[in-house]
PyMOL Python script that loads the backbone (N, CA, C, O; Angstrom):
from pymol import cmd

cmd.read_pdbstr("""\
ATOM      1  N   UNK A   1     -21.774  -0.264 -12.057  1.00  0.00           N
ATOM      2  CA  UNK A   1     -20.356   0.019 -12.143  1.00  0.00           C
ATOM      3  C   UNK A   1     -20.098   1.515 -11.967  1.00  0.00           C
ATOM      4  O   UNK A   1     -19.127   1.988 -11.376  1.00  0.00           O
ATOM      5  N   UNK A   2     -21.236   2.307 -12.639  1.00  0.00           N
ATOM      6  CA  UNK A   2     -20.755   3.229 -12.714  1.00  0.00           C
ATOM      7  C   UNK A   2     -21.073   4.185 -11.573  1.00  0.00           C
ATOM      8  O   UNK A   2     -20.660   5.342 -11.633  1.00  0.00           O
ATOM      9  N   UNK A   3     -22.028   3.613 -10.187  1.00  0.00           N
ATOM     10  CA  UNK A   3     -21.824   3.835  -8.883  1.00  0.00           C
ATOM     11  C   UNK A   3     -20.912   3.697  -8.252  1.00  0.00           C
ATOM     12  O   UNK A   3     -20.598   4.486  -7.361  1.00  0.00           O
ATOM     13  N   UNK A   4     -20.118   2.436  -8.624  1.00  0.00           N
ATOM     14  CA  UNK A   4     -19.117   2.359  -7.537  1.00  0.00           C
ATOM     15  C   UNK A   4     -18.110   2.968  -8.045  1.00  0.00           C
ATOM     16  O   UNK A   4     -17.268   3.185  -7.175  1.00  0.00           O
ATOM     17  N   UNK A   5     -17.800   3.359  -9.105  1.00  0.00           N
ATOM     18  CA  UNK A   5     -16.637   3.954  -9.388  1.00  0.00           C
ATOM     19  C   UNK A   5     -16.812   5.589  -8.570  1.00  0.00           C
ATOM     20  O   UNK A   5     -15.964   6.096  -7.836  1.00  0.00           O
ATOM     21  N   UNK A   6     -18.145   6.185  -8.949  1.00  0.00           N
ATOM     22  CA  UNK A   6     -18.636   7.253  -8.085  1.00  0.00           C
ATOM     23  C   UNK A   6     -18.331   7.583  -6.622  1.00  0.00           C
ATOM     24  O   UNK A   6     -18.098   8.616  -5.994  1.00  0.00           O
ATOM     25  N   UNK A   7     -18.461   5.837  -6.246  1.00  0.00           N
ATOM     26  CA  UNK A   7     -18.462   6.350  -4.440  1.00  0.00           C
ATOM     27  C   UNK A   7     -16.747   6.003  -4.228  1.00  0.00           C
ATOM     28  O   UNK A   7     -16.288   6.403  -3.158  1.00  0.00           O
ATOM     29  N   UNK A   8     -15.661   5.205  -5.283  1.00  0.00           N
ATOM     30  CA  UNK A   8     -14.518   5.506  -4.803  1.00  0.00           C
ATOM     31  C   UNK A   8     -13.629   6.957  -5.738  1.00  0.00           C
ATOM     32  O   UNK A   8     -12.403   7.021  -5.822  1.00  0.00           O
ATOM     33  N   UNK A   9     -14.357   7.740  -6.198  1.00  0.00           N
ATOM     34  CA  UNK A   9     -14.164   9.351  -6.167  1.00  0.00           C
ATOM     35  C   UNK A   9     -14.728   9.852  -5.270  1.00  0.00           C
ATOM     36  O   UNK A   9     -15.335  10.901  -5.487  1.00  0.00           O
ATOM     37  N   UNK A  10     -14.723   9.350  -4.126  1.00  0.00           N
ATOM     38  CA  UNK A  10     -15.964  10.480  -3.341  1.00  0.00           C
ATOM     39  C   UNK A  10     -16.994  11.332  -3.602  1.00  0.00           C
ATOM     40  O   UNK A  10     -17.206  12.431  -3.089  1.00  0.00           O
ATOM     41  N   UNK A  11     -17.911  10.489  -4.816  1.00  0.00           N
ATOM     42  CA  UNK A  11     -18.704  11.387  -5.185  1.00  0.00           C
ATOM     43  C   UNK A  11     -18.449  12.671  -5.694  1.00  0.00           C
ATOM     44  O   UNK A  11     -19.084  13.665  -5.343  1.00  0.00           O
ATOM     45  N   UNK A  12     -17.382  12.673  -6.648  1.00  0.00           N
ATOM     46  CA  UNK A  12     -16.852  14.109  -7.243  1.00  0.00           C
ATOM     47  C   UNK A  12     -16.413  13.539  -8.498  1.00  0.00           C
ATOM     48  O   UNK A  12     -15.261  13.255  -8.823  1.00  0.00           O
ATOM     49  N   UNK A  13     -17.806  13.370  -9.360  1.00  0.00           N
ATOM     50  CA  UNK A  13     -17.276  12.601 -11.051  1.00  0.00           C
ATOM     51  C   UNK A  13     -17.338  13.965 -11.544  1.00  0.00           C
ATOM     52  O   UNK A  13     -16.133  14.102 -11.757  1.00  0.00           O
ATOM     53  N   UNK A  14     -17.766  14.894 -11.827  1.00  0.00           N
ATOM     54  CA  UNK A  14     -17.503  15.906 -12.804  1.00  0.00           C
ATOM     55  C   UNK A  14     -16.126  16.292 -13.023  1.00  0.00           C
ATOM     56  O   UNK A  14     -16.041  16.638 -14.201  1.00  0.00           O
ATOM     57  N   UNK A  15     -14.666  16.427 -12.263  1.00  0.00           N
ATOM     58  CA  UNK A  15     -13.905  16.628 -12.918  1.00  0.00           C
ATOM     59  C   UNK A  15     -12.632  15.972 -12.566  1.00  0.00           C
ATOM     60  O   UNK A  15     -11.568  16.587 -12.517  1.00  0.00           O
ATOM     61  N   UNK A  16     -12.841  13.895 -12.163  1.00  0.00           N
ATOM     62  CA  UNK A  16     -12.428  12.742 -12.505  1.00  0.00           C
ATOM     63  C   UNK A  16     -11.810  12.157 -13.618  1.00  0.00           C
ATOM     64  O   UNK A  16     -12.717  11.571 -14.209  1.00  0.00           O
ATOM     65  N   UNK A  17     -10.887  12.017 -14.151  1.00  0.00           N
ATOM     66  CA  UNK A  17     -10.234  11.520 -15.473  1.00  0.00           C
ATOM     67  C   UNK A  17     -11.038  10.367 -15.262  1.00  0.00           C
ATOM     68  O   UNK A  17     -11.471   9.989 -14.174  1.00  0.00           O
ATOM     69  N   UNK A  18     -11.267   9.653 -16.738  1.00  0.00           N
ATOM     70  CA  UNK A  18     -11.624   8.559 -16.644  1.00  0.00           C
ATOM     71  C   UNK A  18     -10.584   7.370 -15.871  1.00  0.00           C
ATOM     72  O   UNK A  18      -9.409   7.002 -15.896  1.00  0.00           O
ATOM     73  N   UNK A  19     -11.593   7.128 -15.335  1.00  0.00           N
ATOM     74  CA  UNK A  19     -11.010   5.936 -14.104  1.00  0.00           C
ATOM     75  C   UNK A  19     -10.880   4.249 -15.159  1.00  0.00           C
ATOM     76  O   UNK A  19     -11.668   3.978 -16.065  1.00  0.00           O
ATOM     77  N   UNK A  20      -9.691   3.332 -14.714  1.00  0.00           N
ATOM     78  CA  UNK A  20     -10.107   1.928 -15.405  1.00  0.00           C
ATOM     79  C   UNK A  20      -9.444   1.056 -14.521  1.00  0.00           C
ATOM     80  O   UNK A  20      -9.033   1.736 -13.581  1.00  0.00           O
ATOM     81  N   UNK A  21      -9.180   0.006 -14.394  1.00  0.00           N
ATOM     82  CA  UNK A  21      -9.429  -1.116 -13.582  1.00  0.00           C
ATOM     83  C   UNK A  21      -8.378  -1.351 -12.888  1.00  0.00           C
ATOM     84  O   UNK A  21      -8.418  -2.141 -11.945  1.00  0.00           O
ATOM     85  N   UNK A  22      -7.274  -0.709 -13.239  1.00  0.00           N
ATOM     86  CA  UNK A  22      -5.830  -0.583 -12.575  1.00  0.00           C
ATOM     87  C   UNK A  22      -6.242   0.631 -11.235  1.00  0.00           C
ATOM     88  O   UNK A  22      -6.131   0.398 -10.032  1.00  0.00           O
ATOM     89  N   UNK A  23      -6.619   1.640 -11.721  1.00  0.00           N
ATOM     90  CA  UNK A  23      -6.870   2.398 -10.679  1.00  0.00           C
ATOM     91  C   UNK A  23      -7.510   2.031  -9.685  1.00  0.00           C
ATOM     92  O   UNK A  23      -7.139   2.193  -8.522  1.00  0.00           O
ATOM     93  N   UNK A  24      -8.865   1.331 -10.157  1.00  0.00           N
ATOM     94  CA  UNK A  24      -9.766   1.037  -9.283  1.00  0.00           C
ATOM     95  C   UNK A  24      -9.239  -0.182  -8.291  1.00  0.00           C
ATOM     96  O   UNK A  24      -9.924  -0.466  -7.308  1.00  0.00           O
ATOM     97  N   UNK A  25      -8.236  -0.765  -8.514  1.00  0.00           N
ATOM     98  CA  UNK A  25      -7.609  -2.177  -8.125  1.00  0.00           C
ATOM     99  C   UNK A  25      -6.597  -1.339  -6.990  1.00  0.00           C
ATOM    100  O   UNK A  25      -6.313  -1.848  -5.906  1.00  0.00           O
ATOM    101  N   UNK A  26      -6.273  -0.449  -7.268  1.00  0.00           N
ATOM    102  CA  UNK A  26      -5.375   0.450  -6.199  1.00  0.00           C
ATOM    103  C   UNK A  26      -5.686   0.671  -5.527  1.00  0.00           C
ATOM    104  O   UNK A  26      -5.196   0.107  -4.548  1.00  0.00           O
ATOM    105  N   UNK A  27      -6.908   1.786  -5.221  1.00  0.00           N
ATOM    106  CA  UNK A  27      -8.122   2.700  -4.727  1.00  0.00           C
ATOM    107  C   UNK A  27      -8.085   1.444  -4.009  1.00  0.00           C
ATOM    108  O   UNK A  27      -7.024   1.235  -3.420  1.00  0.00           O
ATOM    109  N   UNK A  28      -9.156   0.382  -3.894  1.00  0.00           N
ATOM    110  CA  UNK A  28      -9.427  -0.898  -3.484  1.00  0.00           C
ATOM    111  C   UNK A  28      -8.468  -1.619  -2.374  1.00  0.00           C
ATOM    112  O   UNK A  28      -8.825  -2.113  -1.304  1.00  0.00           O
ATOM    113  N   UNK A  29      -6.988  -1.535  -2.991  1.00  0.00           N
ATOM    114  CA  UNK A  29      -6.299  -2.572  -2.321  1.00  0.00           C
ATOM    115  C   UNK A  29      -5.580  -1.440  -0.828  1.00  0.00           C
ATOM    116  O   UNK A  29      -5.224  -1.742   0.311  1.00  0.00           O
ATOM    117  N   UNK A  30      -5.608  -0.660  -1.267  1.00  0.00           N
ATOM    118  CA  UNK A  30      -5.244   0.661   0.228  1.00  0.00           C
ATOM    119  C   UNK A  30      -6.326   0.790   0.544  1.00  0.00           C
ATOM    120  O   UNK A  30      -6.396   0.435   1.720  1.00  0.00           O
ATOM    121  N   UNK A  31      -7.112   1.049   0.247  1.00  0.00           N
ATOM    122  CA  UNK A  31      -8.343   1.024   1.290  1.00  0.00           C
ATOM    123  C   UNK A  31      -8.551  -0.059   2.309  1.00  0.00           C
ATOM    124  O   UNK A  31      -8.542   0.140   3.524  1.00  0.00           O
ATOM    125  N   UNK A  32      -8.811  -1.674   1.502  1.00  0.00           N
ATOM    126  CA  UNK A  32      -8.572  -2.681   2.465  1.00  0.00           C
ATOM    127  C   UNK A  32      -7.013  -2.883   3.748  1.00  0.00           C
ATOM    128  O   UNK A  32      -6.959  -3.558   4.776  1.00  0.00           O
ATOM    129  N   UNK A  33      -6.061  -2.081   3.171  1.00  0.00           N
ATOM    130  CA  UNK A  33      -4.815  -1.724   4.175  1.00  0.00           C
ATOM    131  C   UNK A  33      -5.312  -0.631   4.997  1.00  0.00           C
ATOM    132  O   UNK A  33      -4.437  -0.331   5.809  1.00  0.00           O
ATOM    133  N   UNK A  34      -6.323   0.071   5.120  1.00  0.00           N
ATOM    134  CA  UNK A  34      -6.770   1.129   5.926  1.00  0.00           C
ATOM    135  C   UNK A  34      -6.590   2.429   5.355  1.00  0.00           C
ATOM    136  O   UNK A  34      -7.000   3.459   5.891  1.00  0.00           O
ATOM    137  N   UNK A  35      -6.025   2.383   4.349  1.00  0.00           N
ATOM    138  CA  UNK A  35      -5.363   3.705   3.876  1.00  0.00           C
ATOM    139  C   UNK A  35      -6.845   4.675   3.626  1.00  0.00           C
ATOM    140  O   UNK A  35      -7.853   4.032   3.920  1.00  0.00           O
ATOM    141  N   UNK A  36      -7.069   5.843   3.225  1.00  0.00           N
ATOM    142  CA  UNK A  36      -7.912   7.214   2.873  1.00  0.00           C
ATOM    143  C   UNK A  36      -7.343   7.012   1.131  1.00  0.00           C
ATOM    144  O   UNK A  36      -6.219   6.601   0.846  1.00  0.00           O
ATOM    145  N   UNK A  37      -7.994   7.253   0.508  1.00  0.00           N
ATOM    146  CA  UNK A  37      -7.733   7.924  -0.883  1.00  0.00           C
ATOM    147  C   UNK A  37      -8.839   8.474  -1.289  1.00  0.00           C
ATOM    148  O   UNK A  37      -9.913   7.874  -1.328  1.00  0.00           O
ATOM    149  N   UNK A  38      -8.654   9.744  -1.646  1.00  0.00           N
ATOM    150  CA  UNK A  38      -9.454  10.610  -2.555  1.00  0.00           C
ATOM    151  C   UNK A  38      -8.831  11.428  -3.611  1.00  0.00           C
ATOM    152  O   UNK A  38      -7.601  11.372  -3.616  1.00  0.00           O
ATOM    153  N   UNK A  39      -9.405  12.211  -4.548  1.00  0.00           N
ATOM    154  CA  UNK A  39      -8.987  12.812  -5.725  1.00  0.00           C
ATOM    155  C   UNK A  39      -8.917  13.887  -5.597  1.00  0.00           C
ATOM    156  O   UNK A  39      -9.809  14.509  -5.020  1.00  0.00           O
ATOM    157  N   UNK A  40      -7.442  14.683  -6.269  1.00  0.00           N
ATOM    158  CA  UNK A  40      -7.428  16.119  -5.753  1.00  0.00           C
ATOM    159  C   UNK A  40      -6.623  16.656  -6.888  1.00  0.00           C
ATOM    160  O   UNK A  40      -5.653  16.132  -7.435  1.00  0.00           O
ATOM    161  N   UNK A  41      -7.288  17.973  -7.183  1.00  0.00           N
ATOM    162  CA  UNK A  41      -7.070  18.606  -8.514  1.00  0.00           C
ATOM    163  C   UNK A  41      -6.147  19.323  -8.315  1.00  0.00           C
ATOM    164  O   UNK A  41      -6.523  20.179  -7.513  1.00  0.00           O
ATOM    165  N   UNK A  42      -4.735  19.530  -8.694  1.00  0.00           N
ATOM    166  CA  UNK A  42      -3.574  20.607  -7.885  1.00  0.00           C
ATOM    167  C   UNK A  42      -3.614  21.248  -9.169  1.00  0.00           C
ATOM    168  O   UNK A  42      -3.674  20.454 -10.108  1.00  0.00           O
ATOM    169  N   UNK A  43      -3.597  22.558  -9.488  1.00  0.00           N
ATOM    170  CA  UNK A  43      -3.335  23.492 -10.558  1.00  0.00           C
ATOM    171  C   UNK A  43      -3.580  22.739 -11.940  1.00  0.00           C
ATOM    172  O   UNK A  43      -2.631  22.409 -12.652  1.00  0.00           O
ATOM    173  N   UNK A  44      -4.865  22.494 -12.267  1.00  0.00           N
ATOM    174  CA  UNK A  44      -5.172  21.572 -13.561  1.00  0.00           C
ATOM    175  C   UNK A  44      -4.695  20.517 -13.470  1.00  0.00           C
ATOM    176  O   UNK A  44      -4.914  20.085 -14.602  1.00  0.00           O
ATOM    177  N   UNK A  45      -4.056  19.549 -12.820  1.00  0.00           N
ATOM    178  CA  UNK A  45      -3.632  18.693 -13.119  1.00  0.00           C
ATOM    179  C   UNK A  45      -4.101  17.441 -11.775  1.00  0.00           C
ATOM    180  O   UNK A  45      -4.044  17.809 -10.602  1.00  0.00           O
ATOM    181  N   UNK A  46      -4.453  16.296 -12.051  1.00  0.00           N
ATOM    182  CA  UNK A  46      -5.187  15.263 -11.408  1.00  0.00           C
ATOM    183  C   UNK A  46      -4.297  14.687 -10.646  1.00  0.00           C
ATOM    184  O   UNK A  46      -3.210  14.333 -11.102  1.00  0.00           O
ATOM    185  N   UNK A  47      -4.730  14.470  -9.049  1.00  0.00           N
ATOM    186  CA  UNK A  47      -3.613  13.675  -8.405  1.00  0.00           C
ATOM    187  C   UNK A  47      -4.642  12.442  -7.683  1.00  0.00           C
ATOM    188  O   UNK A  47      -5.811  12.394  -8.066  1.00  0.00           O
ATOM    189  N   UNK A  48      -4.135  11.424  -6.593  1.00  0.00           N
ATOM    190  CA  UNK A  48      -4.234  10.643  -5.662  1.00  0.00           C
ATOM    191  C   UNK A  48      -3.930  10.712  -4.857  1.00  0.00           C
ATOM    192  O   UNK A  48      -2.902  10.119  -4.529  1.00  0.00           O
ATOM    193  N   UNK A  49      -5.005  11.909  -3.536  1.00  0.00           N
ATOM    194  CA  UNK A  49      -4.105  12.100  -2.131  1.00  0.00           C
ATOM    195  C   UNK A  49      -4.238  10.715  -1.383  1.00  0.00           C
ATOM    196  O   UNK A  49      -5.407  10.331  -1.361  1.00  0.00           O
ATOM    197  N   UNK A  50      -3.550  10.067  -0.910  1.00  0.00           N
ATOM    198  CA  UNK A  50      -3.533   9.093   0.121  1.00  0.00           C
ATOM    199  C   UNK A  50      -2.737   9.619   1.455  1.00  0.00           C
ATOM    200  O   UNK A  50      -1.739  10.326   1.595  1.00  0.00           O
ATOM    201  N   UNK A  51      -3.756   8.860   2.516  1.00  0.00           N
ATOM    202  CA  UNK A  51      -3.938   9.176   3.951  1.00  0.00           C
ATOM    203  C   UNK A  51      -3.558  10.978   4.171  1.00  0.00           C
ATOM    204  O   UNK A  51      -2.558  11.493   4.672  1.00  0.00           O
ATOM    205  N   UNK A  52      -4.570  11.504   3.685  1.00  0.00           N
ATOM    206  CA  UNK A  52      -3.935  13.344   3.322  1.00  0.00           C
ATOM    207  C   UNK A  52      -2.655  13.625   3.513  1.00  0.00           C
ATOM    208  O   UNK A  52      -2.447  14.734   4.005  1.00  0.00           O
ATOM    209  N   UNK A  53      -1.873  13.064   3.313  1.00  0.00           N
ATOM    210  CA  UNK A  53      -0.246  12.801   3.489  1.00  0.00           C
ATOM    211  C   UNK A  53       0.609  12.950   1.786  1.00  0.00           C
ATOM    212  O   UNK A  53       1.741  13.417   1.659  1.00  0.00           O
ATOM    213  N   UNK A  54      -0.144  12.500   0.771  1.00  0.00           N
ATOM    214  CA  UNK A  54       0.720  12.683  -0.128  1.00  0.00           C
ATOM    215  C   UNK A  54       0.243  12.572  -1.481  1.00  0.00           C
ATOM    216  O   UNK A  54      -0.932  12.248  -1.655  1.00  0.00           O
ATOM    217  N   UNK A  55       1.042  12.811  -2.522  1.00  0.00           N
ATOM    218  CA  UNK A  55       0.071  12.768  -3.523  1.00  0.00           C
ATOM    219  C   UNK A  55       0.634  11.963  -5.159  1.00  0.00           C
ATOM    220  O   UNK A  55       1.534  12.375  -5.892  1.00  0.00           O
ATOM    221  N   UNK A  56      -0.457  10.437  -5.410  1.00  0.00           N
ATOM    222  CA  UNK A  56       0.444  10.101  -6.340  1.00  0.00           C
ATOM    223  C   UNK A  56      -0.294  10.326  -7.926  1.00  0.00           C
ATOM    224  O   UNK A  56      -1.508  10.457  -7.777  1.00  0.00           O
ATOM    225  N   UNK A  57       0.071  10.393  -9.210  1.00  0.00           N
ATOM    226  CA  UNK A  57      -0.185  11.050 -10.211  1.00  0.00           C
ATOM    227  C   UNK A  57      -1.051   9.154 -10.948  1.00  0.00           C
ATOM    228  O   UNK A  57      -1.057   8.017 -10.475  1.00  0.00           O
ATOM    229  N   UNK A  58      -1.433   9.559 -11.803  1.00  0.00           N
ATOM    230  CA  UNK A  58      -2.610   8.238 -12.343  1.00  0.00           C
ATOM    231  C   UNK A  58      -1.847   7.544 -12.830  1.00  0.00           C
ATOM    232  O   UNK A  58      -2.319   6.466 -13.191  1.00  0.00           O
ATOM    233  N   UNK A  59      -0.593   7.728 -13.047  1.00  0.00           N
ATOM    234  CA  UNK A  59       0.639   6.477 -13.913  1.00  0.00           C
ATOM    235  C   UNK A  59       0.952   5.920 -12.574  1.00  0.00           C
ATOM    236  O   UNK A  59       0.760   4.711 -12.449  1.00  0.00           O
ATOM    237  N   UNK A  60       1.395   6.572 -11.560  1.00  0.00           N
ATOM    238  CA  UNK A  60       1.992   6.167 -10.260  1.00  0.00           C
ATOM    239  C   UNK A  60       1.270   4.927  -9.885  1.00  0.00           C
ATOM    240  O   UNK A  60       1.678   3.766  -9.912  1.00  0.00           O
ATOM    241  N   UNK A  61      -0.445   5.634  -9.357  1.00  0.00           N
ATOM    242  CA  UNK A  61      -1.199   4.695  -9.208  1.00  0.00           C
ATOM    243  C   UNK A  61      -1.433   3.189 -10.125  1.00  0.00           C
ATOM    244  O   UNK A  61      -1.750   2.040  -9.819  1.00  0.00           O
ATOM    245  N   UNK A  62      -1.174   3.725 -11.078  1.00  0.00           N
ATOM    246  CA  UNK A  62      -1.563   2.109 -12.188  1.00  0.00           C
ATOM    247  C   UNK A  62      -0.361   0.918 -12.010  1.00  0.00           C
ATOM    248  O   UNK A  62      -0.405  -0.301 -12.177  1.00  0.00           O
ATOM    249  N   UNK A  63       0.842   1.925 -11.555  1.00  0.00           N
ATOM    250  CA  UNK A  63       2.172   1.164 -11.274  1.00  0.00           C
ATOM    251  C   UNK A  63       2.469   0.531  -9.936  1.00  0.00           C
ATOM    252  O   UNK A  63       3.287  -0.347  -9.659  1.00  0.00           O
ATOM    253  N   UNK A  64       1.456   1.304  -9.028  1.00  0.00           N
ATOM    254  CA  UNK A  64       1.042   0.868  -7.529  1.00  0.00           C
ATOM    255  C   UNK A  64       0.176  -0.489  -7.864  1.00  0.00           C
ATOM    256  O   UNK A  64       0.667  -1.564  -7.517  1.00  0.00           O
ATOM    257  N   UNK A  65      -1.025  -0.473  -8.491  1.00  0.00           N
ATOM    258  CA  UNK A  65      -1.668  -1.750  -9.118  1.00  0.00           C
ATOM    259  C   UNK A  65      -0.804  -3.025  -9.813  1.00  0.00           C
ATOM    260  O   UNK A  65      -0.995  -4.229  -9.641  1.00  0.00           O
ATOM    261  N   UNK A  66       0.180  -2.382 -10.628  1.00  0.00           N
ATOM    262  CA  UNK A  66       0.920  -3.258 -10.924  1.00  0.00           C
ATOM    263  C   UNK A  66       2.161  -4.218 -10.153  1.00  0.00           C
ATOM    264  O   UNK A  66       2.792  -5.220 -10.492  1.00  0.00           O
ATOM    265  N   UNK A  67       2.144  -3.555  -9.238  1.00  0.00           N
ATOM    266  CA  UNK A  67       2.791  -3.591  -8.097  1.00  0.00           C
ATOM    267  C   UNK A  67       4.589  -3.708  -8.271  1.00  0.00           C
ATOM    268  O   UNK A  67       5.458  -4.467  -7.842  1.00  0.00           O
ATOM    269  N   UNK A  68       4.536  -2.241  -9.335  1.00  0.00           N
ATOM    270  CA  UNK A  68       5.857  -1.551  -9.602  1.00  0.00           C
ATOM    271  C   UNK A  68       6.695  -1.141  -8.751  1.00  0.00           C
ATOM    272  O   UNK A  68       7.920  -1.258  -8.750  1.00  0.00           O
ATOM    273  N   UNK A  69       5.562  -0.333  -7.538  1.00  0.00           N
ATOM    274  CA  UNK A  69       6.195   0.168  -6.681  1.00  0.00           C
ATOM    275  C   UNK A  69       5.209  -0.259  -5.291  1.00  0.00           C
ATOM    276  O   UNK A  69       4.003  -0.491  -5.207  1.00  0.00           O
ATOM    277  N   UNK A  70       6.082  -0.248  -4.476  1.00  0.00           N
ATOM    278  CA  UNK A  70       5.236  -0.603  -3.206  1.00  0.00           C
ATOM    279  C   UNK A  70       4.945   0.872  -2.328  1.00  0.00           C
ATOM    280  O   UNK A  70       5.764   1.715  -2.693  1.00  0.00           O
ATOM    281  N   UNK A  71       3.911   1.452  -1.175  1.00  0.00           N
ATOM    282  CA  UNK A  71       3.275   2.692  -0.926  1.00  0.00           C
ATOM    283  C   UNK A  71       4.788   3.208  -0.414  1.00  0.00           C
ATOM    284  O   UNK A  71       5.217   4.319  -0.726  1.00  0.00           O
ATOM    285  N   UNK A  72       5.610   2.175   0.487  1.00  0.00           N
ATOM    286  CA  UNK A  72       6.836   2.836   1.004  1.00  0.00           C
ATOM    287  C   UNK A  72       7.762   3.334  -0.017  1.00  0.00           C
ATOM    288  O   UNK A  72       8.571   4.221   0.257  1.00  0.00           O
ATOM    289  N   UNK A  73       7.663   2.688  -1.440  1.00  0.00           N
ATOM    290  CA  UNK A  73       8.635   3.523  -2.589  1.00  0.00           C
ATOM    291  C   UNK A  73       7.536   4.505  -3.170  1.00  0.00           C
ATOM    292  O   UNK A  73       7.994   5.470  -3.782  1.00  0.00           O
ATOM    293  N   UNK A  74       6.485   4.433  -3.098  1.00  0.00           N
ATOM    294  CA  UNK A  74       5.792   5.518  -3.434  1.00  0.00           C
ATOM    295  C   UNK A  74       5.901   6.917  -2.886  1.00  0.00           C
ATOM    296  O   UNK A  74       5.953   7.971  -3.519  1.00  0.00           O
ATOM    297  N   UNK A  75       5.923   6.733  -1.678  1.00  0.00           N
ATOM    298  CA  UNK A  75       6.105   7.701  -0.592  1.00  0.00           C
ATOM    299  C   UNK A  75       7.091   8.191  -0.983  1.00  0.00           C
ATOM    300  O   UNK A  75       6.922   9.192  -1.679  1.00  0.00           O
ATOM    301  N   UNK A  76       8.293   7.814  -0.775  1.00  0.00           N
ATOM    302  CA  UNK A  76       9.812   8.450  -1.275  1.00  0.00           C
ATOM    303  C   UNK A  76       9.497   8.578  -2.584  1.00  0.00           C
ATOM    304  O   UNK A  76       9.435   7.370  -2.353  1.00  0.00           O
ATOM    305  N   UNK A  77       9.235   8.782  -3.713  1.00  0.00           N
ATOM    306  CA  UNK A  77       8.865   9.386  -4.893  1.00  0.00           C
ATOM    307  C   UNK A  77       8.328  10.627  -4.718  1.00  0.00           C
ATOM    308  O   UNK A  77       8.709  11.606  -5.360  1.00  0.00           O
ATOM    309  N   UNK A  78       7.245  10.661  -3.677  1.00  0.00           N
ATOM    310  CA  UNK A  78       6.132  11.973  -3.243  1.00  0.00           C
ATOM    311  C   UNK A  78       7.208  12.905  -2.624  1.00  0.00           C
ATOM    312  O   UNK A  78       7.110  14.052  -3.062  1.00  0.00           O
ATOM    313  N   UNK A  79       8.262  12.716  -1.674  1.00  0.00           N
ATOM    314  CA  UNK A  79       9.178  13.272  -1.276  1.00  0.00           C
ATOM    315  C   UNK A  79      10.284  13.483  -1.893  1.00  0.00           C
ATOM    316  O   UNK A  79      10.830  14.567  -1.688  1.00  0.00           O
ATOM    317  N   UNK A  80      10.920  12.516  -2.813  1.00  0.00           N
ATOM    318  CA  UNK A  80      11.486  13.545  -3.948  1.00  0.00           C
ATOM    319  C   UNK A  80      11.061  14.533  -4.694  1.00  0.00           C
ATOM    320  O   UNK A  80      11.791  15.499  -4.917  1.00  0.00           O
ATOM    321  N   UNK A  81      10.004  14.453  -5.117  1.00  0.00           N
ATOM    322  CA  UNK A  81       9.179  15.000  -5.937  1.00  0.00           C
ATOM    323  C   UNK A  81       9.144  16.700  -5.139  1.00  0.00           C
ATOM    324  O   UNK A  81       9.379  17.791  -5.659  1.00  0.00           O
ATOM    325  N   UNK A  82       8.854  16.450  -4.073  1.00  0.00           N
ATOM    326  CA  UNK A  82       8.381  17.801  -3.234  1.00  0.00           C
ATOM    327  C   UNK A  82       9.889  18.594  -3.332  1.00  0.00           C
ATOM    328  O   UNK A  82      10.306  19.541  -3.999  1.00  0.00           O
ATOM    329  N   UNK A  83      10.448  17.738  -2.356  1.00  0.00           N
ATOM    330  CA  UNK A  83      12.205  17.974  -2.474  1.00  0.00           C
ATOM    331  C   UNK A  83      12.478  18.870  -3.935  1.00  0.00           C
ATOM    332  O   UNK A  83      12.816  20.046  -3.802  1.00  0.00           O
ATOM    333  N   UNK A  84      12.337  18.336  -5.231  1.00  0.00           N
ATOM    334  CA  UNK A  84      13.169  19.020  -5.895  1.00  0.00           C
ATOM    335  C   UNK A  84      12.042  20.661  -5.965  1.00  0.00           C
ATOM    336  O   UNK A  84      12.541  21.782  -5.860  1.00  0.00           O
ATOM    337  N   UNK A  85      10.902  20.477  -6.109  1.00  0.00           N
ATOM    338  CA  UNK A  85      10.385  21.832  -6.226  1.00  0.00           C
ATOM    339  C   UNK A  85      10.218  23.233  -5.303  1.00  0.00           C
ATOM    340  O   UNK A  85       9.733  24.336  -5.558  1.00  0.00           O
ATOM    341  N   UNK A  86      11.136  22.397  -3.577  1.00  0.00           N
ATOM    342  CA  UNK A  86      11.380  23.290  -2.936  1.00  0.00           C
ATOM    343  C   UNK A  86      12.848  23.118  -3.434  1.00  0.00           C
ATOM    344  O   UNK A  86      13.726  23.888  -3.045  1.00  0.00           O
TER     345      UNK A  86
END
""", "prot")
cmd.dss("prot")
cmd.show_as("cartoon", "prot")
cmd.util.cbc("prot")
cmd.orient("prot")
């Protein structure tokens, strides 16, 4: 288990929040859609770049698993998000 969780961080567990089964169900289900996801640390704080295009936070993702939000309302979240800090 604790390989594969390894190879969907890209091999970068040292500074990975602990990962659990919602995430990994995300990671998983965009990947099989073709999507890229890897983990990217923006100023201390942990994100989910998908297709190097955008970036969603570990609640986002668990709510992507839950299937709260779909990648196209995700996306417009990532772009509000940007939006208000420019």
């Amino acid at each position: 288990m604790r390989e594969r969780r390894r190879s969907l961080l890209n091999d970068s567990p040292n500074w990975a929040p602990q990962m659990n089964s919602k995430i990994d169900a995300a990671i998983e289900a965009l990947r099989r859609q073709g999507h890229s996801v890897r983990p990217y640390n923006r100023e201390g704080q942990f994100w989910y770049e998908i297709d190097g295009r955008m970036l969603a936070s570990h609640q986002e993702m668990e709510d992507l698993a839950d299937r709260v939000y779909s990648l196209v309302e995700l996306e417009d979240l990532f772009v509000r998000r940007k939006n208000e800090i420019n």
